[in-house]
N, CA, C and O atoms as a Tinker XYZ file with bonds, in Angstrom:
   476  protein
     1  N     -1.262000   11.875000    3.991000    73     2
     2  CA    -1.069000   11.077000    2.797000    64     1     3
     3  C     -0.172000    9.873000    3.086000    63     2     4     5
     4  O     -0.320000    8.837000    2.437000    81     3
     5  N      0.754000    9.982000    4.043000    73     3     6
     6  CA     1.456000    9.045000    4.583000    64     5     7
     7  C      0.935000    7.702000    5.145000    63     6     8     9
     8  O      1.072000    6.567000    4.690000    81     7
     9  N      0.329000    8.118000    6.208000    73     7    10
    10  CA    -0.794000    7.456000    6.791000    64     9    11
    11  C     -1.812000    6.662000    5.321000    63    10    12    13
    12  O     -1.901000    5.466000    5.598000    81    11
    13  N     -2.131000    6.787000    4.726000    73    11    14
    14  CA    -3.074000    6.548000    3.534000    64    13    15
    15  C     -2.529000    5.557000    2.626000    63    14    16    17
    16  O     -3.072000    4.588000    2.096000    81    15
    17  N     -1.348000    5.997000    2.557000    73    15    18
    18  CA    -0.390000    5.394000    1.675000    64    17    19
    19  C      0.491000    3.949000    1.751000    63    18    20    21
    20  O      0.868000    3.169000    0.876000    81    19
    21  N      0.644000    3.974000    3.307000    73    19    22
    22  CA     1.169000    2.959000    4.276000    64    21    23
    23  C     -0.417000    1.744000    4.461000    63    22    24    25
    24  O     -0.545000    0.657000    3.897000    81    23
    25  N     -1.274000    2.321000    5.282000    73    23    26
    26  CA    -2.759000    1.180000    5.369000    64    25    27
    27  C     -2.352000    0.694000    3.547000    63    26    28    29
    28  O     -1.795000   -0.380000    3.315000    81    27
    29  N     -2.725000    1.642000    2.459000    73    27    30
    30  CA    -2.695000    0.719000    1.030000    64    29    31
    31  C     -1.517000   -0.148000    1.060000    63    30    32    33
    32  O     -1.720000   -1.212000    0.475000    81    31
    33  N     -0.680000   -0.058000    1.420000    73    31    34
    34  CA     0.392000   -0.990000    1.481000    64    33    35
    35  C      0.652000   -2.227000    2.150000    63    34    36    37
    36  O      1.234000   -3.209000    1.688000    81    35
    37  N      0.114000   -2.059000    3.388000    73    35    38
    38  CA     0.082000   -3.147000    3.899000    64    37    39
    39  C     -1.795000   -3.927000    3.649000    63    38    40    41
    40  O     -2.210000   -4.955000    4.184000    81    39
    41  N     -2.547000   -3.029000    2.712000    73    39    42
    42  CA    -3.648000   -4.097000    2.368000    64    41    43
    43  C     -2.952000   -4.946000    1.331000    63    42    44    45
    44  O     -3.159000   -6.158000    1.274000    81    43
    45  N     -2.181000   -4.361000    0.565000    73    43    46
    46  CA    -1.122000   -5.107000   -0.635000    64    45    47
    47  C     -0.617000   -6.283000   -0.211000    63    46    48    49
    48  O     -0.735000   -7.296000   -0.900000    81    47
    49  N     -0.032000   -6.280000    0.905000    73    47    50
    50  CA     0.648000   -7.232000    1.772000    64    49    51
    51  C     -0.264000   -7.957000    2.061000    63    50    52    53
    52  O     -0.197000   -9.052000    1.503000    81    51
    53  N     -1.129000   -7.806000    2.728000    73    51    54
    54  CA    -2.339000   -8.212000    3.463000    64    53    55
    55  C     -2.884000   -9.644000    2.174000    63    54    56    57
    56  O     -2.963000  -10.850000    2.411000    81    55
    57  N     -3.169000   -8.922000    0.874000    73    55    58
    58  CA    -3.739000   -9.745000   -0.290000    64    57    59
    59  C     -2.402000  -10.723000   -0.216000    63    58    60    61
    60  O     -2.484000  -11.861000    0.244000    81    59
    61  N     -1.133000  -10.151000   -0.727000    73    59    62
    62  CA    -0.100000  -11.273000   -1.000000    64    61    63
    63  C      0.401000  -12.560000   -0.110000    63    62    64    65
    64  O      0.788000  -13.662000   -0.497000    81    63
    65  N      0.267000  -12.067000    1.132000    73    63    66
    66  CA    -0.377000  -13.277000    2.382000    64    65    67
    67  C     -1.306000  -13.758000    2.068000    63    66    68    69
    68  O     -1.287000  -14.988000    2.117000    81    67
    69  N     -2.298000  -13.245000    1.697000    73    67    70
    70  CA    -3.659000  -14.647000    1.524000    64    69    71
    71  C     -3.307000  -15.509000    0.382000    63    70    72    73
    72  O     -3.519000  -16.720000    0.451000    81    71
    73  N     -2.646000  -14.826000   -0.941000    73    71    74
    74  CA    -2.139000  -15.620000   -1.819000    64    73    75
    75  C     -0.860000  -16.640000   -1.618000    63    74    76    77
    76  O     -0.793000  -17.365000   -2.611000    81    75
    77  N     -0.272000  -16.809000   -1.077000    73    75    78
    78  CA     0.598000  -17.037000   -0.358000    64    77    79
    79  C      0.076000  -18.196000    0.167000    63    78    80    81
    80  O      0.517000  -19.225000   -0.344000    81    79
    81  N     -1.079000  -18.376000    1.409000    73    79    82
    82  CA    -1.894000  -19.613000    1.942000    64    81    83
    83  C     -2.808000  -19.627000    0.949000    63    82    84    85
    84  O     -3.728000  -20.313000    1.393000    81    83
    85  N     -3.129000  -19.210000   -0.304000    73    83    86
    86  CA    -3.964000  -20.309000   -0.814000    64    85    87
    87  C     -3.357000  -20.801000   -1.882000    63    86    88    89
    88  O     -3.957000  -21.549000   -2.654000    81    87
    89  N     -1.820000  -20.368000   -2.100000    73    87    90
    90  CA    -1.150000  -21.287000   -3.146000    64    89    91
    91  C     -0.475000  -22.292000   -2.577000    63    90    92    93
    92  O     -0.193000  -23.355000   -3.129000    81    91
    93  N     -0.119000  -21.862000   -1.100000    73    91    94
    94  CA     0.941000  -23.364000   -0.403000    64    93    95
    95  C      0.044000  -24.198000    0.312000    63    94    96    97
    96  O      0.090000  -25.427000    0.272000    81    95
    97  N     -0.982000  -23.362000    1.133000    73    95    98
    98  CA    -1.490000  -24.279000    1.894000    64    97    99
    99  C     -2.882000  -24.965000    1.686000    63    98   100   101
   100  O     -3.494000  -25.813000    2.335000    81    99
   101  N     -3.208000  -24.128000    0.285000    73    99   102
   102  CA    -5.039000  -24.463000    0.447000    64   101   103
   103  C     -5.124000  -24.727000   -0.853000    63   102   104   105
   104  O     -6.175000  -24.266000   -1.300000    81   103
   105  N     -4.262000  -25.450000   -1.932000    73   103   106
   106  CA    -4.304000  -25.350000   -3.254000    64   105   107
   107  C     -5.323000  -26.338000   -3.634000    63   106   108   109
   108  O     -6.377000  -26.099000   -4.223000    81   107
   109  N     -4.814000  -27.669000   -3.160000    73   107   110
   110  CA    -5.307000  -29.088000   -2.968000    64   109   111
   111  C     -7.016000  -28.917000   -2.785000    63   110   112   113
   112  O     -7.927000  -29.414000   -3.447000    81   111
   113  N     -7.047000  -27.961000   -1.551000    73   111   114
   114  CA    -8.541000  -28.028000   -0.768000    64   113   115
   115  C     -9.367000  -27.749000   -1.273000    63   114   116   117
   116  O     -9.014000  -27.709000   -2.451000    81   115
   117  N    -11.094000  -27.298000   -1.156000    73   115   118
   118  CA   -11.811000  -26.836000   -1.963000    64   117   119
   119  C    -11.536000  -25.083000   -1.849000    63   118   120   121
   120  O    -12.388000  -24.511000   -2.528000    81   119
   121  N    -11.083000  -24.619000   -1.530000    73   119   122
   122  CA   -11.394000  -23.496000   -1.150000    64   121   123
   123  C    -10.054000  -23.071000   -2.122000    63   122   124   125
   124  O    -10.276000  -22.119000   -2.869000    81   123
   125  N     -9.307000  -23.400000   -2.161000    73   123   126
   126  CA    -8.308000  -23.028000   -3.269000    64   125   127
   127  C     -8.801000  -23.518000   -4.397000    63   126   128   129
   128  O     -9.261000  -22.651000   -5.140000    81   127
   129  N     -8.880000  -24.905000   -4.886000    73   127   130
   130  CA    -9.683000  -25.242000   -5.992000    64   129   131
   131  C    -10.457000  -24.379000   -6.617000    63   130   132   133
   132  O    -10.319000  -23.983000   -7.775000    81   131
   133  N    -11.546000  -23.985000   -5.599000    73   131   134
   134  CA   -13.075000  -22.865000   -5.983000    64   133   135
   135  C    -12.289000  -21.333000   -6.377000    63   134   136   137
   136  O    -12.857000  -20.493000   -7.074000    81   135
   137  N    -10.941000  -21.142000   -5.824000    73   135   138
   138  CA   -11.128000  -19.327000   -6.446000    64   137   139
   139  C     -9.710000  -19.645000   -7.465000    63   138   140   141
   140  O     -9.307000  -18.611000   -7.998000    81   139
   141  N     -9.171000  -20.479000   -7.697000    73   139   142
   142  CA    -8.440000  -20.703000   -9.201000    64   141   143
   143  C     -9.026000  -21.359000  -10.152000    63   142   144   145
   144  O     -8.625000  -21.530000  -11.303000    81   143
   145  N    -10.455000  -21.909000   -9.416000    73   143   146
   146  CA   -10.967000  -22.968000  -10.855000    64   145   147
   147  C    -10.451000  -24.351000  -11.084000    63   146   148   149
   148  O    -10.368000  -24.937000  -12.164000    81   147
   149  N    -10.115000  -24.785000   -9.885000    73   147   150
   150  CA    -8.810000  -26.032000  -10.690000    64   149   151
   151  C     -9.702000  -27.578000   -9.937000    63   150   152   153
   152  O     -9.896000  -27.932000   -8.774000    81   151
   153  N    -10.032000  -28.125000  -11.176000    73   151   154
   154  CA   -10.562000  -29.494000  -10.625000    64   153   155
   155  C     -9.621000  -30.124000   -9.224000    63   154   156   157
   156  O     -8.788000  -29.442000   -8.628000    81   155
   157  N     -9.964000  -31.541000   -8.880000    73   155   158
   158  CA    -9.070000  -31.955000   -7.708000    64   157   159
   159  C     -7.652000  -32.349000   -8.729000    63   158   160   161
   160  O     -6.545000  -32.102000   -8.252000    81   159
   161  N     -7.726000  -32.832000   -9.833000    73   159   162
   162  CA    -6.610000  -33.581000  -10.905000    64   161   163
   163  C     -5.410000  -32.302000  -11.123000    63   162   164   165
   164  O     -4.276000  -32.232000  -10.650000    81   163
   165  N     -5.990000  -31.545000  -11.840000    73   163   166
   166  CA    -5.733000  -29.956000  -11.919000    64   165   167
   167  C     -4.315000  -29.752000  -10.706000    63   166   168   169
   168  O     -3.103000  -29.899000  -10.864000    81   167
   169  N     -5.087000  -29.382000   -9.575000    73   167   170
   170  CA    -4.821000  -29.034000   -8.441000    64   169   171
   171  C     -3.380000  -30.175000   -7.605000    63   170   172   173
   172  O     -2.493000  -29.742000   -6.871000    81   171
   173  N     -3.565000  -31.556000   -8.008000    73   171   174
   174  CA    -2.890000  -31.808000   -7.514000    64   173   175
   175  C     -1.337000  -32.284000   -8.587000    63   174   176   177
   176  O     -0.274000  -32.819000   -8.274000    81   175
   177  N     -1.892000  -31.767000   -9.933000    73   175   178
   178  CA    -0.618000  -31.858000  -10.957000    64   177   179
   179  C     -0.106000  -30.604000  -10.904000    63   178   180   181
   180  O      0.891000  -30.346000  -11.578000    81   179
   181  N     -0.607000  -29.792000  -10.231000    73   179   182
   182  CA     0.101000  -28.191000  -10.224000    64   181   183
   183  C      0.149000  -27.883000   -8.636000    63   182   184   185
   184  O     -0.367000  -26.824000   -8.277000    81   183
   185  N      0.791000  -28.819000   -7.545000    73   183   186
   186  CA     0.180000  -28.158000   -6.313000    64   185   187
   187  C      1.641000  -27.979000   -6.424000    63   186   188   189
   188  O      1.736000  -26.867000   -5.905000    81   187
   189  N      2.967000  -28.349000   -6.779000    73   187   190
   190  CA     4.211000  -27.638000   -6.493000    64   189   191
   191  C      4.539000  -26.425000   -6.814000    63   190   192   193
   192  O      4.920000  -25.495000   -6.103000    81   191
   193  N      4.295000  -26.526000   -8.386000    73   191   194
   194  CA     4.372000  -25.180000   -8.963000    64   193   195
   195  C      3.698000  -24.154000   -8.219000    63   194   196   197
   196  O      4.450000  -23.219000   -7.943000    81   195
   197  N      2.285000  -24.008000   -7.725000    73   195   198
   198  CA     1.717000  -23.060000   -6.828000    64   197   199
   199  C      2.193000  -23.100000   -5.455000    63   198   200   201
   200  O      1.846000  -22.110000   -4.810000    81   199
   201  N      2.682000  -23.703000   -5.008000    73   199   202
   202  CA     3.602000  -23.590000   -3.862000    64   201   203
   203  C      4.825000  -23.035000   -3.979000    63   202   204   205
   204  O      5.425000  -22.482000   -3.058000    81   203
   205  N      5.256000  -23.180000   -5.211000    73   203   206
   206  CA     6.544000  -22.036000   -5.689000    64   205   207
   207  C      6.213000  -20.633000   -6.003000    63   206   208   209
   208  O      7.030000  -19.750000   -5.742000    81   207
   209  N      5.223000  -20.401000   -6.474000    73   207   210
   210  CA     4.816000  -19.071000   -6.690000    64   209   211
   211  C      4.064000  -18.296000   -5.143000    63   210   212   213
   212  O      3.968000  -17.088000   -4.929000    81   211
   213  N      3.603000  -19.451000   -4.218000    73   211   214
   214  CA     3.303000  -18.987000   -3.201000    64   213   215
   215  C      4.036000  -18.249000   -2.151000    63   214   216   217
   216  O      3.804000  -17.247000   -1.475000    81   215
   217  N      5.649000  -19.664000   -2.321000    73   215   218
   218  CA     6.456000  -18.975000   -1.872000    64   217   219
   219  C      7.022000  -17.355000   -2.323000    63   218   220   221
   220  O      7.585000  -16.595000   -1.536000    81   219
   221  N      6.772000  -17.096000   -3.537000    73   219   222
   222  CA     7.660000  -16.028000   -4.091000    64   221   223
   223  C      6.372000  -14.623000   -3.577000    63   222   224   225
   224  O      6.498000  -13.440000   -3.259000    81   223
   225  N      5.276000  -15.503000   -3.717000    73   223   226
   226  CA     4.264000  -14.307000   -3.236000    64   225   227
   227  C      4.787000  -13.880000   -1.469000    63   226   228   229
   228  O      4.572000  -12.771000   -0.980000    81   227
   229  N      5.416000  -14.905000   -0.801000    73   227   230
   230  CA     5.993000  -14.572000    0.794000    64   229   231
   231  C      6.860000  -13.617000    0.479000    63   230   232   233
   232  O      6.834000  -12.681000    1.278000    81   231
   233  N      7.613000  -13.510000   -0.389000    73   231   234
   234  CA     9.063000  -12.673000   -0.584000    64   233   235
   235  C      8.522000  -10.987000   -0.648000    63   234   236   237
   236  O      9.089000  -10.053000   -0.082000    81   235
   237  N      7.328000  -10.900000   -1.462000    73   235   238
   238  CA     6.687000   -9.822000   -2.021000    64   237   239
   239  C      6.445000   -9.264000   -0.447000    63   238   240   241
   240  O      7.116000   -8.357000    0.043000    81   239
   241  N      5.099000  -10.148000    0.419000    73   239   242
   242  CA     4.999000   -9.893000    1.702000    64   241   243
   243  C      6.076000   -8.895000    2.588000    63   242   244   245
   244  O      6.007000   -7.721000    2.951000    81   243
   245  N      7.091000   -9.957000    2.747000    73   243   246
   246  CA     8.459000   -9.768000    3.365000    64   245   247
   247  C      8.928000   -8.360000    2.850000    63   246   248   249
   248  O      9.209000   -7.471000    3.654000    81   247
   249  N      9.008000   -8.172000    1.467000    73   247   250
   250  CA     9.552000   -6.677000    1.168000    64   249   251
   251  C      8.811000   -5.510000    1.884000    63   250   252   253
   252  O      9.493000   -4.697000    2.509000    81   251
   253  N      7.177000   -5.347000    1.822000    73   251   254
   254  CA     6.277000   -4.623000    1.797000    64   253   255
   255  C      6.576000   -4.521000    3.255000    63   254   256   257
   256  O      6.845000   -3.399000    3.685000    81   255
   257  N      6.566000   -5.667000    4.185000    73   255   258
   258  CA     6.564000   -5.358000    5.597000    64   257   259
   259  C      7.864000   -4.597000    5.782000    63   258   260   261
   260  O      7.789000   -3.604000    6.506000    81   259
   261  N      9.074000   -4.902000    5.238000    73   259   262
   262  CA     9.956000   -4.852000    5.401000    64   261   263
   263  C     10.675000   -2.830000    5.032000    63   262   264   265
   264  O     11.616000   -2.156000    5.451000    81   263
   265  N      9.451000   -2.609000    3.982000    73   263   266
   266  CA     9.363000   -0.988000    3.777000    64   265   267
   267  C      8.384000   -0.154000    5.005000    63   266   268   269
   268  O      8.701000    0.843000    5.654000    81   267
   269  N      7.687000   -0.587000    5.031000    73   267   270
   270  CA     6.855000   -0.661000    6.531000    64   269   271
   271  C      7.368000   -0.720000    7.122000    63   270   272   273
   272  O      6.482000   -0.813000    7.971000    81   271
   273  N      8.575000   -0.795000    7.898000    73   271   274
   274  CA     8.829000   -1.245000    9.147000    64   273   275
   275  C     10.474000   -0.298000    9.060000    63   274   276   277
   276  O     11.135000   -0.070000   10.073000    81   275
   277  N     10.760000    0.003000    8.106000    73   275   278
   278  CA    12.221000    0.775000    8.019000    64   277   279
   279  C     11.672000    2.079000    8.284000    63   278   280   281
   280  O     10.751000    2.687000    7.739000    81   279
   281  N     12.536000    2.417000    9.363000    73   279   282
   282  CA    12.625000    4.168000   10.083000    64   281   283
   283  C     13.115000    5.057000    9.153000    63   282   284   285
   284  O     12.393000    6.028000    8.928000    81   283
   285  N     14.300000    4.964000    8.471000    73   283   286
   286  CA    14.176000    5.889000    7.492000    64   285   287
   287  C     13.663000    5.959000    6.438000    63   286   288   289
   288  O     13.568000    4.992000    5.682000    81   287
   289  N     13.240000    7.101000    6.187000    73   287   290
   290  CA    11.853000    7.499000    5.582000    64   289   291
   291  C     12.302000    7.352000    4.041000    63   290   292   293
   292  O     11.469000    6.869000    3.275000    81   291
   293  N     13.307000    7.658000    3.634000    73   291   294
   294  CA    13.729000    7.652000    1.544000    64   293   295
   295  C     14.392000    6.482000    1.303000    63   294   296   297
   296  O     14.574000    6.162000    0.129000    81   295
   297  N     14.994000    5.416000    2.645000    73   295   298
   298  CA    15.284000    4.062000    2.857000    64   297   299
   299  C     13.749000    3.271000    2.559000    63   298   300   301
   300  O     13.709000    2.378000    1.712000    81   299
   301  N     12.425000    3.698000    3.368000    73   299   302
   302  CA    11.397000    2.774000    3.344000    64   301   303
   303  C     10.882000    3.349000    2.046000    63   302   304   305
   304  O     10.269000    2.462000    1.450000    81   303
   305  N     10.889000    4.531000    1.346000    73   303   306
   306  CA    10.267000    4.651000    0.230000    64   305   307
   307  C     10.510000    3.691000   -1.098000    63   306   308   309
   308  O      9.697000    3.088000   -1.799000    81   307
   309  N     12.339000    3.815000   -1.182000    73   307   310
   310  CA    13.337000    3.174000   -2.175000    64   309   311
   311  C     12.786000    2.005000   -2.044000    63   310   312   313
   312  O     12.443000    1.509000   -3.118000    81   311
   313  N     12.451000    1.016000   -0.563000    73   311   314
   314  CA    12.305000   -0.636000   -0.772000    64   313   315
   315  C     10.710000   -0.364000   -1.104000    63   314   316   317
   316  O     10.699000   -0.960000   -2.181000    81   315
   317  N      9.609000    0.022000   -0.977000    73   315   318
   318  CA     8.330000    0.476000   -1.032000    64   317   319
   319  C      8.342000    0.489000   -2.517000    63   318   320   321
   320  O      7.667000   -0.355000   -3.106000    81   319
   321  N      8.937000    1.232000   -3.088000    73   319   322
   322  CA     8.858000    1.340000   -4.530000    64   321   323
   323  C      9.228000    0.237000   -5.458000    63   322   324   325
   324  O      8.459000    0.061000   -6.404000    81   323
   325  N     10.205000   -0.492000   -5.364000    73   323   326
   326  CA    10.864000   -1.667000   -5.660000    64   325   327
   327  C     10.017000   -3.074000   -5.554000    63   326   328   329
   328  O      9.963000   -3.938000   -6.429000    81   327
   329  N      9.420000   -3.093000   -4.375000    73   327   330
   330  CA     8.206000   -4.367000   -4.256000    64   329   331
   331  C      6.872000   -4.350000   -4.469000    63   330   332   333
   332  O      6.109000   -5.276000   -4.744000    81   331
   333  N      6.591000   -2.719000   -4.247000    73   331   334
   334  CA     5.171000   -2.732000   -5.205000    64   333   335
   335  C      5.485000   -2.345000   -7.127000    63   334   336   337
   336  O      4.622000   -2.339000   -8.006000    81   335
   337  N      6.561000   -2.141000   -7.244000    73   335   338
   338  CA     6.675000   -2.221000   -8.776000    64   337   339
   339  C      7.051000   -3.541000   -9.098000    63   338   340   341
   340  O      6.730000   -3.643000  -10.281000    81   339
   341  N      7.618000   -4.768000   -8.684000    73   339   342
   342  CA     7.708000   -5.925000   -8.742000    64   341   343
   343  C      5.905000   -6.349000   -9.078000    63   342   344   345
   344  O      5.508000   -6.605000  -10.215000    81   343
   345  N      5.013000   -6.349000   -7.865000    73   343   346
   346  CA     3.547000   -6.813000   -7.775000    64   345   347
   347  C      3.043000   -5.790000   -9.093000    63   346   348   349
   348  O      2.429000   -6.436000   -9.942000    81   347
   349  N      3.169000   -4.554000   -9.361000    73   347   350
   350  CA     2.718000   -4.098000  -10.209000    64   349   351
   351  C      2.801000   -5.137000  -11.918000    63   350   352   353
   352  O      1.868000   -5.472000  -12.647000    81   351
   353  N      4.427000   -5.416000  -12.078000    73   351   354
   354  CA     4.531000   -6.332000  -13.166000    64   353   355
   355  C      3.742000   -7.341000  -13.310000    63   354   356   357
   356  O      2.671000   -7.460000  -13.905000    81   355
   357  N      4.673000   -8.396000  -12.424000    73   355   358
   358  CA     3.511000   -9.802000  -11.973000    64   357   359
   359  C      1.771000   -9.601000  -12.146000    63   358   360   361
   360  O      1.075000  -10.533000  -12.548000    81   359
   361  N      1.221000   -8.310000  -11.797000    73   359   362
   362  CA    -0.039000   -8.646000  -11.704000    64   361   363
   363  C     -0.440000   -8.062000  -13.484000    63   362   364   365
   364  O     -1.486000   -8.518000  -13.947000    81   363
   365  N      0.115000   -7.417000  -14.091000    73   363   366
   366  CA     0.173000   -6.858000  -15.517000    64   365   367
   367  C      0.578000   -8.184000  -16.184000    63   366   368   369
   368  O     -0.132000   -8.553000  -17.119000    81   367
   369  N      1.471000   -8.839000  -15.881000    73   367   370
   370  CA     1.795000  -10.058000  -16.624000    64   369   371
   371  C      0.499000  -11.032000  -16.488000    63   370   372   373
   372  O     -0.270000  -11.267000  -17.420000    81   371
   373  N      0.385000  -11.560000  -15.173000    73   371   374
   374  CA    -0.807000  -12.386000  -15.082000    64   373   375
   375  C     -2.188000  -12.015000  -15.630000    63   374   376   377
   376  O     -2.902000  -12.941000  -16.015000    81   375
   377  N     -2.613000  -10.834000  -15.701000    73   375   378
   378  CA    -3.879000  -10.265000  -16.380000    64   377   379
   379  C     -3.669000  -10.433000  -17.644000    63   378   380   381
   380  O     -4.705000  -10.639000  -18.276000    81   379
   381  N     -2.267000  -10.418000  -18.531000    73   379   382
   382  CA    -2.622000  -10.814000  -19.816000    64   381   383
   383  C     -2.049000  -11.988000  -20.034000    63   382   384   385
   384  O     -2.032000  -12.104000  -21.259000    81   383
   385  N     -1.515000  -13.030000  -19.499000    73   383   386
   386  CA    -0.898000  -14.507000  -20.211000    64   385   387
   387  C     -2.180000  -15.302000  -19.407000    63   386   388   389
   388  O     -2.686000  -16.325000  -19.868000    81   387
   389  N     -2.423000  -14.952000  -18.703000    73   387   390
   390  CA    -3.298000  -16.206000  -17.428000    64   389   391
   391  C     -4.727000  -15.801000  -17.936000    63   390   392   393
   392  O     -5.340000  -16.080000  -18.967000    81   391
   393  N     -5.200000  -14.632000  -16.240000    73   391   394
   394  CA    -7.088000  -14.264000  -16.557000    64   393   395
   395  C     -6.635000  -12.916000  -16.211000    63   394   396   397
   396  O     -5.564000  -12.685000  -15.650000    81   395
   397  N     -7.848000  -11.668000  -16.712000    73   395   398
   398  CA    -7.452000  -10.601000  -17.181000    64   397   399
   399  C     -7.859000  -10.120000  -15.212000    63   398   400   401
   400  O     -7.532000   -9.048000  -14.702000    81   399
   401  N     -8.538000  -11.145000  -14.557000    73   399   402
   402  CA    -9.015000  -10.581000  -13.456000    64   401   403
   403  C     -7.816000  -10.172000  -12.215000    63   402   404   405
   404  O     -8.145000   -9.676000  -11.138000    81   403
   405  N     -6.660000  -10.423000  -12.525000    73   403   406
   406  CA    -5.216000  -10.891000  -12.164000    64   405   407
   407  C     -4.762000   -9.505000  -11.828000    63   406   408   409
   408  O     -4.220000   -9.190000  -10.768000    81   407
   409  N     -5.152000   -8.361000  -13.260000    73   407   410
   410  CA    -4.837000   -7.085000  -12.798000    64   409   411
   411  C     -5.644000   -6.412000  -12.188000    63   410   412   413
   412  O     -5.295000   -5.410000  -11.564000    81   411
   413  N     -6.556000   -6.718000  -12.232000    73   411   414
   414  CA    -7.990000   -5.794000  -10.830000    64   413   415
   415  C     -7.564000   -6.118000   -9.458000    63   414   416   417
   416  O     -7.542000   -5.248000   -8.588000    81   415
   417  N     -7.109000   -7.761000   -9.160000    73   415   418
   418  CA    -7.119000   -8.047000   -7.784000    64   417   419
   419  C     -5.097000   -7.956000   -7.443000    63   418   420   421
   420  O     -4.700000   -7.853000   -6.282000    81   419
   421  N     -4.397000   -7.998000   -8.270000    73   419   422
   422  CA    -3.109000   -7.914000   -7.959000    64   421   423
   423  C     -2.287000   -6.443000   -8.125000    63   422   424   425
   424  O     -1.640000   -5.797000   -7.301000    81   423
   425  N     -2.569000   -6.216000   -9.435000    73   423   426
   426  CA    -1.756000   -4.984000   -9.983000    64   425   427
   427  C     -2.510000   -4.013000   -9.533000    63   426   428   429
   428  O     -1.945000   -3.780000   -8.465000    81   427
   429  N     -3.346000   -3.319000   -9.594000    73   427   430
   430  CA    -4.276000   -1.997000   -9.598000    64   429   431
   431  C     -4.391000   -1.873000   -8.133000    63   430   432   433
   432  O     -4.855000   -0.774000   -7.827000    81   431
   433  N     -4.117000   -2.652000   -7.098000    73   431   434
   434  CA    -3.800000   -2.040000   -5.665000    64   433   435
   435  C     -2.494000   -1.517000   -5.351000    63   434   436   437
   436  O     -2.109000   -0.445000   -4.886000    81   435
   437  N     -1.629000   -3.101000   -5.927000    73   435   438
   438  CA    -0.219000   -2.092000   -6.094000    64   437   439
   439  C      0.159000   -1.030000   -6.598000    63   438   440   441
   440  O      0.919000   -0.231000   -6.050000    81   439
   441  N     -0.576000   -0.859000   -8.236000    73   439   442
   442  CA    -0.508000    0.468000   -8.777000    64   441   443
   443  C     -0.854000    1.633000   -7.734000    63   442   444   445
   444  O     -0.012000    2.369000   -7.219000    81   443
   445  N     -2.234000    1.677000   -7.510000    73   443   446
   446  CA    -2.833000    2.945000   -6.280000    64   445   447
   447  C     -1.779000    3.542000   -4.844000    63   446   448   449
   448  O     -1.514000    4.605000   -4.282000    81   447
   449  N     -1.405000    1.946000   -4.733000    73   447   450
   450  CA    -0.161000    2.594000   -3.184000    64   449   451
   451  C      0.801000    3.216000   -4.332000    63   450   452   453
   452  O      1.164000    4.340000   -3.986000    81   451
   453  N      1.389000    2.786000   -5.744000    73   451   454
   454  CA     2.712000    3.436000   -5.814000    64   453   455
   455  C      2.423000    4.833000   -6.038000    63   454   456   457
   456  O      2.843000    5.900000   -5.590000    81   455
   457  N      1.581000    4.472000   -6.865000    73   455   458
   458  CA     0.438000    6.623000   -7.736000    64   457   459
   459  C      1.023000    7.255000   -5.815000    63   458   460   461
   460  O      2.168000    7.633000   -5.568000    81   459
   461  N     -0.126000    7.192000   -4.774000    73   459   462
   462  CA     0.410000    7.605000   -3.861000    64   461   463
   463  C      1.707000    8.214000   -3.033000    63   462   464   465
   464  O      1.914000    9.290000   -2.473000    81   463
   465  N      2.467000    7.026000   -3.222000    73   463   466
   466  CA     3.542000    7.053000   -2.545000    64   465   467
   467  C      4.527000    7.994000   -3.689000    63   466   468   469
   468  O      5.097000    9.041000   -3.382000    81   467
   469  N      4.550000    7.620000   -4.479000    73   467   470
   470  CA     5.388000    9.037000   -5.536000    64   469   471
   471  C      4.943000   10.270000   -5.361000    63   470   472   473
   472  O      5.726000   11.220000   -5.388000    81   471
   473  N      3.356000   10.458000   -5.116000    73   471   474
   474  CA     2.850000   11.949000   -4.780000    64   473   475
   475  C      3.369000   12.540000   -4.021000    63   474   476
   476  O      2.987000   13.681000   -3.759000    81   475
């Protein structure tokens, strides 16, 4: 279950890195444009703000690796629990102020590693 629990975690990570380069680095481009929807006008009156949230999506990263990577085991759980209940909010918040698709692709993975990791 460990093993199971850890891969979901770092796919968590895995997503918050891609969000991460497509809010800092690919906002502008088409390829960021095409999966937020955001004309070129759009995109380039909001490319700071998504570069701020991109950054904060690195921080999320940084925790997750950072529970991952701690040897003790109720040390990596405590930070484990703390940054996927952070992504759990954020993605509950964004599914209802933003698009509801926010909690399928953000929250509900984080949710699944935490269900896990409390088991």
């Amino acid at each position: 279950m460990i093993l199971l629990t850890n891969i979901l975690v770092g796919i968590v990570a895995l997503l918050h890195l891609w969000f991460l380069i497509l809010e800092m680095f690919l906002w502008r481009k088409p390829r960021g444009r095409k999966v937020f929807g955001k004309t070129q006008a759009q995109a380039d009156a909001t490319a700071v703000l998504a570069a701020n949230q991109g950054l904060y999506n690195g921080f999320l990263v940084a925790g997750l690796v950072w529970g991952l990577l701690t040897p003790d085991v109720a040390h990596a759980v405590s930070i484990k629990i703390f940054f996927l209940s952070c992504i759990v909010v954020a993605g509950i918040f964004g599914g209802i102020t933003a698009k509801p698709i926010i909690f399928f692709v953000q929250a509900l993975p984080a949710l699944l590693a935490l269900v896990l990791l409390l088991i």
